[in-house]
Residue frames relative to the residue before (quaternion, step in Angstrom):
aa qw qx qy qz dx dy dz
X 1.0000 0.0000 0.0000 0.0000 0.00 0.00 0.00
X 0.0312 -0.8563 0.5140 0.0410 3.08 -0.90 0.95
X 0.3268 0.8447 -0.4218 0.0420 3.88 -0.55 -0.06
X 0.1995 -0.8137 0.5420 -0.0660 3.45 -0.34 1.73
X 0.1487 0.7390 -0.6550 0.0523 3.78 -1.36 0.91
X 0.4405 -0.7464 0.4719 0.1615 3.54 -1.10 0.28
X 0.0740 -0.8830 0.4534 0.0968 2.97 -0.87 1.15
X 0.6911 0.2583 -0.3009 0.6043 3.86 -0.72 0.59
X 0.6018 -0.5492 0.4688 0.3413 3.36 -1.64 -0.76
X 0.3139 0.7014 -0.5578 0.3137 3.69 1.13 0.94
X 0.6009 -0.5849 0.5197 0.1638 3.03 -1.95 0.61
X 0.0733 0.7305 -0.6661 -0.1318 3.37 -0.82 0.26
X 0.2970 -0.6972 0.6273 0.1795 3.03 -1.68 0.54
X 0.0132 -0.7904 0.6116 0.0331 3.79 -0.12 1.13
X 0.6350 -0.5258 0.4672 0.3195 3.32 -1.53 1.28
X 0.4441 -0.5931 0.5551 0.3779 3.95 -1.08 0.54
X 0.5624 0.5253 -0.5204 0.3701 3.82 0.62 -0.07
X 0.6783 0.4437 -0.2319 0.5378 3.76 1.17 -1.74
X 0.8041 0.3373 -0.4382 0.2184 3.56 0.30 0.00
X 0.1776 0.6937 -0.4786 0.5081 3.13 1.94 0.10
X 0.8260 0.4088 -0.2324 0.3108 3.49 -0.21 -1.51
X 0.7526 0.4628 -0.2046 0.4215 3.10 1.04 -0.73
X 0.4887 0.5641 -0.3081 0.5900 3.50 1.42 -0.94
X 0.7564 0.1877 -0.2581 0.5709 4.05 0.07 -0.35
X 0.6347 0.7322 -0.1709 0.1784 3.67 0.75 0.33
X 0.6374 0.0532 0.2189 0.7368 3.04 0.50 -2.12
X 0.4264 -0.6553 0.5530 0.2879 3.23 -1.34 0.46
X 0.0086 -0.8731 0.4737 -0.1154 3.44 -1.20 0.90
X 0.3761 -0.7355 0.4755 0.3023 3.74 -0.54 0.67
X 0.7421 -0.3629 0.0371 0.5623 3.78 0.62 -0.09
X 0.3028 -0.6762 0.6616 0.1157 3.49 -1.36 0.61
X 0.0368 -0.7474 0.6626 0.0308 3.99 -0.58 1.04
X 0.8695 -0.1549 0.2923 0.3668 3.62 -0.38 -1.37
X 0.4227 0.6290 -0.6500 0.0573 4.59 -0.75 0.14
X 0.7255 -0.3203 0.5054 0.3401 2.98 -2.25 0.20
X 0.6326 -0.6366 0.3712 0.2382 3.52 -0.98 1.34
X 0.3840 -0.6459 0.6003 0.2739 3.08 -0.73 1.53
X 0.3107 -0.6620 0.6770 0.0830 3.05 -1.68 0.52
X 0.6172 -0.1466 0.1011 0.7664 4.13 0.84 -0.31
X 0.0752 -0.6205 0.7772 0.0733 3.18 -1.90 0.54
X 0.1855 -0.7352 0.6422 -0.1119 3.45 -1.35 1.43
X 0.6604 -0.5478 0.4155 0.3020 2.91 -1.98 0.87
X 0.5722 0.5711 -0.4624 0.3640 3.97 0.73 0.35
X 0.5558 -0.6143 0.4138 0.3775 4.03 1.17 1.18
X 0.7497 0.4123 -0.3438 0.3869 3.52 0.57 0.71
X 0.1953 -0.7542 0.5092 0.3656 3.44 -0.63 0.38
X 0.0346 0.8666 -0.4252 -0.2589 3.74 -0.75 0.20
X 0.5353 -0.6847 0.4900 0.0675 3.06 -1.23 1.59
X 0.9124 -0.0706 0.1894 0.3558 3.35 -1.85 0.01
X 0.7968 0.4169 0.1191 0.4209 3.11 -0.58 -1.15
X 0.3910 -0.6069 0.5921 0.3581 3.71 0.88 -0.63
X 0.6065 0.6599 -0.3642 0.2531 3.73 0.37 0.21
X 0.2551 -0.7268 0.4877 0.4109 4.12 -0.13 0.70
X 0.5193 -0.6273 0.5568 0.1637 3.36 -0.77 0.88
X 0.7844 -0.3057 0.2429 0.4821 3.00 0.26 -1.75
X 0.7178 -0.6397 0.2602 0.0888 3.93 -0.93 0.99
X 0.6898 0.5012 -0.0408 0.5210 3.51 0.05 -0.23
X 0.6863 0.5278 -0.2723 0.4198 3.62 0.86 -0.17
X 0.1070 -0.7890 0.5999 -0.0788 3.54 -0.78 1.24
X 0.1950 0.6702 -0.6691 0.2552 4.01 0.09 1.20
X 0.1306 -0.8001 0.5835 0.0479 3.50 -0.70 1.42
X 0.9040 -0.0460 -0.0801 0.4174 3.19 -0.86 1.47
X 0.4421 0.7461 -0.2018 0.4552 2.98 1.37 0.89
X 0.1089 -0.8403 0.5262 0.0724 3.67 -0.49 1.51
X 0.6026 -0.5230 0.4307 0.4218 3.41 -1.30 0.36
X 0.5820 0.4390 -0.4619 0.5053 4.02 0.84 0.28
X 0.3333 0.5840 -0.4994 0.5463 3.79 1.40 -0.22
X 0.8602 0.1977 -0.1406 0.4485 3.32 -0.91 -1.42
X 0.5182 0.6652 -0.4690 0.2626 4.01 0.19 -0.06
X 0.3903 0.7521 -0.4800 0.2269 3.39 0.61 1.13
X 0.3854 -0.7461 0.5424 0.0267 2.86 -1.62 0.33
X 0.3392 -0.7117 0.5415 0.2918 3.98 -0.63 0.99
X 0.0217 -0.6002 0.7889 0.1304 3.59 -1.72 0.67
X 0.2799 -0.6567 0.6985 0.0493 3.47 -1.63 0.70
X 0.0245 0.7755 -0.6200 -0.1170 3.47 -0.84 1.47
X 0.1332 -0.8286 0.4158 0.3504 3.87 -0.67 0.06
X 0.1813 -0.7622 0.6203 0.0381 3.49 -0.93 0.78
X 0.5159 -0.4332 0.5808 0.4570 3.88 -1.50 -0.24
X 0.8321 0.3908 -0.1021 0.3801 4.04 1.07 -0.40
X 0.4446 -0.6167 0.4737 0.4445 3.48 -0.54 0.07
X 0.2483 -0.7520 0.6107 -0.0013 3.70 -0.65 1.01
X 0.0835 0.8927 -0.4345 0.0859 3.55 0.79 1.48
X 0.6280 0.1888 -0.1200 0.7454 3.46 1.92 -0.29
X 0.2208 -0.7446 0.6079 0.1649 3.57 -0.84 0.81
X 0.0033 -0.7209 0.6856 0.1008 3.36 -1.24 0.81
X 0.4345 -0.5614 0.6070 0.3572 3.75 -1.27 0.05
X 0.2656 -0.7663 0.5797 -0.0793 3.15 -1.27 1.50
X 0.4425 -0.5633 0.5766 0.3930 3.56 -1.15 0.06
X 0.0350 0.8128 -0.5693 -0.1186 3.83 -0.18 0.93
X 0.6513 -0.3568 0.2275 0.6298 3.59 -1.11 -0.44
X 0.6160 -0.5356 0.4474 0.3653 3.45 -1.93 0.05
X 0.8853 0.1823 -0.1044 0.4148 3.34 -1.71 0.18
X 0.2878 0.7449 -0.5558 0.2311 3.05 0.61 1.55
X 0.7480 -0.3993 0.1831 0.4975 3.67 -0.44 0.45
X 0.7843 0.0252 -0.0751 0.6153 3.84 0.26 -0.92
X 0.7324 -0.5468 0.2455 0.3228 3.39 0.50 0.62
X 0.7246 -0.3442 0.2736 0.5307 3.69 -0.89 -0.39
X 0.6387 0.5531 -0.4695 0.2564 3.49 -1.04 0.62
X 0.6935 -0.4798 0.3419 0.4148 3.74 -1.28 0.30
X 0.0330 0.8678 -0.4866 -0.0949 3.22 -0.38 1.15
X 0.3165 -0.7666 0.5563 0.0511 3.76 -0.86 0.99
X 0.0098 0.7186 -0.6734 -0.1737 3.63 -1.15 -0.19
X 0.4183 -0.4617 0.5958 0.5068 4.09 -1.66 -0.75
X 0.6686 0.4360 -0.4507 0.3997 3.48 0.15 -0.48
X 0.3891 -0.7058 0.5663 0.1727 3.51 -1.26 1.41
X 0.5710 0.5743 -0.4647 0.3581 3.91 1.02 -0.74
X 0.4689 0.6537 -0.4081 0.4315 3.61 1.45 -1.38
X 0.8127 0.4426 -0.2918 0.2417 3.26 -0.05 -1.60
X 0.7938 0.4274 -0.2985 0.3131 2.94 1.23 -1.00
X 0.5243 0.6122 -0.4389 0.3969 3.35 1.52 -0.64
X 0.6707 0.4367 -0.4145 0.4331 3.70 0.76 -0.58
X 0.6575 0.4922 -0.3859 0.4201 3.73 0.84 -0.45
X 0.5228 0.5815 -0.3272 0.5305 3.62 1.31 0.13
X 0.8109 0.2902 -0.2251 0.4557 3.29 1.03 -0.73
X 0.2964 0.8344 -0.1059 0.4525 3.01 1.52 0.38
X 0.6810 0.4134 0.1166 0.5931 2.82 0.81 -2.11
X 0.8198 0.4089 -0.2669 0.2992 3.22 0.61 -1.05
X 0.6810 0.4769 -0.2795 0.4803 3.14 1.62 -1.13
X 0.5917 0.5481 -0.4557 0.3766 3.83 1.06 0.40
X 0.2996 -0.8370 0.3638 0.2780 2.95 1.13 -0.91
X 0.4492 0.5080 -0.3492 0.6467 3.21 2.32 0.63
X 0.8047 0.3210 -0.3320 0.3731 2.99 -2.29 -0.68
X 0.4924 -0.4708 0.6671 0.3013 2.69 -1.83 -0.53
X 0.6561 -0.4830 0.5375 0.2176 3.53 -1.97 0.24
X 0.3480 0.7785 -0.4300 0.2966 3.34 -0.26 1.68
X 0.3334 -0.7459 0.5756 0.0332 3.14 -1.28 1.38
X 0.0755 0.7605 -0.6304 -0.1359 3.58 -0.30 0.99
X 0.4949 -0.7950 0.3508 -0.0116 3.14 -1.65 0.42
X 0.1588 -0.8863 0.4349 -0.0097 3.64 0.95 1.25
X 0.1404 -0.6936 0.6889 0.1569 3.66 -1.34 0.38
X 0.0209 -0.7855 0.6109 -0.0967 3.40 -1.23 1.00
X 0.5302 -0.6555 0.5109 0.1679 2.92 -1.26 1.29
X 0.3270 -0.7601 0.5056 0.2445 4.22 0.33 0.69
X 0.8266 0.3670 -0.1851 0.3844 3.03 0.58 -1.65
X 0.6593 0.4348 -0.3991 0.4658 3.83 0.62 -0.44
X 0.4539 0.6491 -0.3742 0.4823 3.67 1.46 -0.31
X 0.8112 0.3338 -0.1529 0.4552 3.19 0.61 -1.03
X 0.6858 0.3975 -0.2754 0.5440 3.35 0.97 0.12
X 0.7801 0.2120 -0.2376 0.5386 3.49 0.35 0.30
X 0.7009 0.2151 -0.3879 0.5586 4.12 0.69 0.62
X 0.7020 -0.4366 0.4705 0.3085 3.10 -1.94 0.77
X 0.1119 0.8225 -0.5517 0.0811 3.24 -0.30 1.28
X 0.0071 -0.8528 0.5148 0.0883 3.34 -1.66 0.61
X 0.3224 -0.8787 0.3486 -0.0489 3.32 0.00 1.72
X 0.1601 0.7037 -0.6898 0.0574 3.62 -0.58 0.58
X 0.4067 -0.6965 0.5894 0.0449 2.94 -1.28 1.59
X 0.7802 -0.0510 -0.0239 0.6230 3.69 1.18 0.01
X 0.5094 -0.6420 0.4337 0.3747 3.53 -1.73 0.47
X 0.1995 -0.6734 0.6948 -0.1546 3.49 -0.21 2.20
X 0.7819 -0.2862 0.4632 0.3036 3.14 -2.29 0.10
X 0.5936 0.5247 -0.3699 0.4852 4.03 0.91 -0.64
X 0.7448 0.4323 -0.1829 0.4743 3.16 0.34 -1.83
X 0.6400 0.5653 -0.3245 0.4068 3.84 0.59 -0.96
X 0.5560 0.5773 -0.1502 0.5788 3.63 1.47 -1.52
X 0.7261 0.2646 -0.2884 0.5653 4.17 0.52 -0.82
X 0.4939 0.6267 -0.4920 0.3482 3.94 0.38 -0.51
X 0.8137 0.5014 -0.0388 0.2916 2.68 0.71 -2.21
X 0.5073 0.5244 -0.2605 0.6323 3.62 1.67 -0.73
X 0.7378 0.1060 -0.3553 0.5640 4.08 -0.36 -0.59
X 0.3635 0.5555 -0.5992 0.4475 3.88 -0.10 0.56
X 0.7477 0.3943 -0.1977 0.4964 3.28 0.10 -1.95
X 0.3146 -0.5844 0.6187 0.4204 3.97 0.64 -1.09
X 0.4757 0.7173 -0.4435 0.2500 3.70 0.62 0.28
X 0.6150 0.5789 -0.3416 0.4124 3.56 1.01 -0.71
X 0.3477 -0.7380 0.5398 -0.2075 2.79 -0.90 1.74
X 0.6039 0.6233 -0.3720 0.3292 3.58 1.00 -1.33
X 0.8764 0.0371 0.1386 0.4597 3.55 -2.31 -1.27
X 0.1231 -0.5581 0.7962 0.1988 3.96 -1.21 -0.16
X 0.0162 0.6768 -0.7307 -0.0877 3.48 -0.67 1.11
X 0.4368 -0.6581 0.3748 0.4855 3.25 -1.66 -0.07
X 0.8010 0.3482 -0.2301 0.4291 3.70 0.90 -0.09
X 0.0472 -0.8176 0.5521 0.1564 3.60 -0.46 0.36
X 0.1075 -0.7685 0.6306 -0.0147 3.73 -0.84 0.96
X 0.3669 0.6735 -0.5831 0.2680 3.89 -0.97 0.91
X 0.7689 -0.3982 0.3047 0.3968 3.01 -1.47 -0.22
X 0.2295 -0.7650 0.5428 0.2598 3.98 -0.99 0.26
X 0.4243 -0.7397 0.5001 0.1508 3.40 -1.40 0.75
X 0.0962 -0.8064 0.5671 0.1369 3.26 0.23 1.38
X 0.9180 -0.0403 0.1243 0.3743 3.40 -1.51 -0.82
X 0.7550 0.5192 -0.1209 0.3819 2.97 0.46 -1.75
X 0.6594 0.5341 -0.1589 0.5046 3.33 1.39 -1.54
X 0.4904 0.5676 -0.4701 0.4651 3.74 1.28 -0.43
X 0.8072 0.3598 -0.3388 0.3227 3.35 -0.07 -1.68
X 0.5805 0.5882 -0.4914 0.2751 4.14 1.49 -0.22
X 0.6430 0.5116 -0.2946 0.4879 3.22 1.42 -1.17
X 0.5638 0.4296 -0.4898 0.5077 4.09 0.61 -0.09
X 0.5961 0.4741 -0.4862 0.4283 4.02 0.62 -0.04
X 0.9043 0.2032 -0.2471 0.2826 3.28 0.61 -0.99
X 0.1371 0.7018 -0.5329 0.4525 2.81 2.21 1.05
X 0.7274 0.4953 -0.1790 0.4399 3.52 -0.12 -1.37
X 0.4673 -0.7059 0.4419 0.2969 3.58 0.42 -0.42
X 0.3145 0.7561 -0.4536 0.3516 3.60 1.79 -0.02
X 0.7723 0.0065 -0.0534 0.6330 3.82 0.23 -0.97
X 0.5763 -0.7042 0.3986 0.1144 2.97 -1.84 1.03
X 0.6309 -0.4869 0.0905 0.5973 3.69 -0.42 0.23
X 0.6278 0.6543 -0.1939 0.3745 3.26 1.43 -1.36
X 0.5928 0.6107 -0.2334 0.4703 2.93 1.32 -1.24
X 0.7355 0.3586 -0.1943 0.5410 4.02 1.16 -1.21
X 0.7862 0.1883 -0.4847 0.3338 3.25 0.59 0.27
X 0.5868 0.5069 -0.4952 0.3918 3.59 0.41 0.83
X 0.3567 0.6020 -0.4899 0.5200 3.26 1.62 0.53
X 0.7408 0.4901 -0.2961 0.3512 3.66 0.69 -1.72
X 0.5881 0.6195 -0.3586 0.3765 3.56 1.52 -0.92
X 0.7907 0.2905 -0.2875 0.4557 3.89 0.46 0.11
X 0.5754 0.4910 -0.4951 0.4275 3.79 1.27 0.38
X 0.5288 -0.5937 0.5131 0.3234 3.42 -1.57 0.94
X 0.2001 -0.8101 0.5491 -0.0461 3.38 -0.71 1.32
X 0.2447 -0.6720 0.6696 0.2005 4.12 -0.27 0.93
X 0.3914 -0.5725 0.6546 0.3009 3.60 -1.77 -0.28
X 0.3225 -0.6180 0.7133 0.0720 3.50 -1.61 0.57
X 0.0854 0.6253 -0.7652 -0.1269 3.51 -1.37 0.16
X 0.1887 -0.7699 0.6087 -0.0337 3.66 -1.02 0.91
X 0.0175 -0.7641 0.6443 0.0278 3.97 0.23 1.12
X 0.3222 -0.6669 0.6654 -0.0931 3.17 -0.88 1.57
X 0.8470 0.0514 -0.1967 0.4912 4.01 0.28 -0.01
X 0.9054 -0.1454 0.2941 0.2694 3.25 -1.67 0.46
X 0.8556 0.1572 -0.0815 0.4864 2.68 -0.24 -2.09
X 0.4510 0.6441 -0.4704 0.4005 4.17 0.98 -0.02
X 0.7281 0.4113 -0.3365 0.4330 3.79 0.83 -0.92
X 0.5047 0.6669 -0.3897 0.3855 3.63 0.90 0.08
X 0.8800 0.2415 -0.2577 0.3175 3.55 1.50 -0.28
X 0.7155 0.1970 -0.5339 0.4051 2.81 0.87 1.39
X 0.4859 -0.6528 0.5484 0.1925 3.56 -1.36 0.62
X 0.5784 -0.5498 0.5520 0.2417 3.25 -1.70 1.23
X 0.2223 -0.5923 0.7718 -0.0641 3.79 -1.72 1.09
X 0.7770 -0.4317 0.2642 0.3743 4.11 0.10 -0.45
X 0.2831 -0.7238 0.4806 0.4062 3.20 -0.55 -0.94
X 0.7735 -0.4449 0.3451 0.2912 3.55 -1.63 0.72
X 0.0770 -0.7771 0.5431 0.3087 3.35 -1.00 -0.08
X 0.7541 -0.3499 0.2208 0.5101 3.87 -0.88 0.29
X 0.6915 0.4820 -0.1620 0.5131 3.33 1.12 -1.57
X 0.6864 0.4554 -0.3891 0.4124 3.72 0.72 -0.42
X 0.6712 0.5251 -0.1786 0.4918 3.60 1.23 -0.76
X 0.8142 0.2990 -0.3620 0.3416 3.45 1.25 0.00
C-alpha cells in the first residue's frame, strides 16, 4: 500500500528514479523536490539524510529504496512476449543468442518493425518488462561495456564471425549496433577500415543500449507490465 500527499508549501527534491516510481504509482497532489530518501517505512514518514522527515503521508511496508529502484526495458517482436523463453535465433548476431531488450522504446520498435516484417506475421510490438538493474547486476554473470571500446568491438566482432568461444555470462549489457553501425563493422569485417580506423568511426555515432539475457536463470529478473502502443512510443 502506498499513498503520498503534501503538506504546507515545502519543496522536496525526489530522486528521478523515486519519482518515476511514484508519478506511475501512488497517488499524489504534487511532487517538487527532498534530500534522498534513504529507506521509507510504515511510520508515514520518509526518513532522509540527516535523520530528518522530509515528507508525510507515505506508507511503503517493508520496503527499501533498492526495492522500488526499477527500471522499464522494451523488447520488440511481431508478438506480445508475455513470458520470455531463450530461443534458437539467427546466427552471429552481435551478443550472441538470447532475448535481447534495450531502454530506448524507438530501438524496440524499429527492431519490432523489422521483425514483423521479415516474418510476414503478427503484428508490430513492444512489450514491456520492469527490472531491478541493481540486484541484476549483482547477482548474474555479467558483462558490461559502458561504450563501443576495443572489448566490445573484439565481442561484436567474434559472435558475428560465430567464433566466440569464451565465458557464457548470464547477461550482457553495452552499446547496440543499429544500421549505420552495421555497414562500420562490415568495413572492418572486410578489411576496408582498420581496427583504429573503426573505432573512431564508432566514437561519433549515436548508439542506444541493449541488454541480452543469455541464461535461464537471467530471465527470472525482470517481469512483464504490458505492451506499448504505436502512440505511446512515438
Amino acid at each position: 500500500m502506498l499513498f503520498l500527499t503534501r503538506f504546507g508549501d515545502n519543496s522536496w527534491n525526489l530522486p528521478g528514479f523515486l519519482y518515476s516510481f511514484f508519478a506511475k504509482t501512488v497517488l499524489y497532489s504534487k511532487i517538487a523536490a527532498v534530500a534522498e530518501p534513504t529507506l521509507l517505512t510504515s511510520c508515514f514518514s520518509c526518513v532522509c539524510r540527516g535523520g530528518k522527515n522530509c515528507f508525510q503521508g507515505v506508507i511503503v511496508y517493508n520496503t527499501t529504496i533498492e526495492g522500488m529502484c526499477l527500471m522499464y526495458i522494451y523488447h520488440g517482436s511481431n508478438m506480445v512476449v508475455e513470458c520470455p523463453m531463450l530461443v534458437q535465433q539467427k546466427p552471429n548476431i552481435d551478443f550472441g543468442n538470447g532475448l535481447y531488450t534495450t531502454t530506448n522504446k524507438m530501438q524496440a520498435l524499429n527492431f519490432a518493425e523489422k521483425v514483423t516484417n521479415r516474418r510476414e506475421t503478427g503484428e508490430i510490438t513492444v512489450s514491456v518488462y520492469n527490472l531491478n538493474k541493481a540486484k541484476a547486476l549483482r547477482e548474474l554473470e555479467v558483462l558490461y561495456f559502458d561504450k563501443p571500446d576495443e572489448a566490445w568491438l573484439d565481442f561484436v566482432a567474434k559472435n558475428r564471425a560465430g567464433t566466440y568461444s569464451e565465458k557464457l555470462y548470464d547477461l550482457v549489457c553495452g552499446p547496440v549496433a543499429n544500421d549505420d553501425v552495421y555497414q562500420t563493422l562490415a568495413l572492418y569485417e572486410t578489411g576496408v577500415l582498420s581496427r583504429e580506423q573503426t573505432l573512431q568511426a564508432l566514437k561519433i555515432k549515436k548508439l542506444f543500449d541493449q541488454y541480452v539475457w543469455k541464461t535461464e536463470k537471467a530471465l527470472s529478473y525482470f517481469n512483464f507490465v504490458g505492451t506499448l502502443s504505436l502512440q505511446e512510443v512515438k
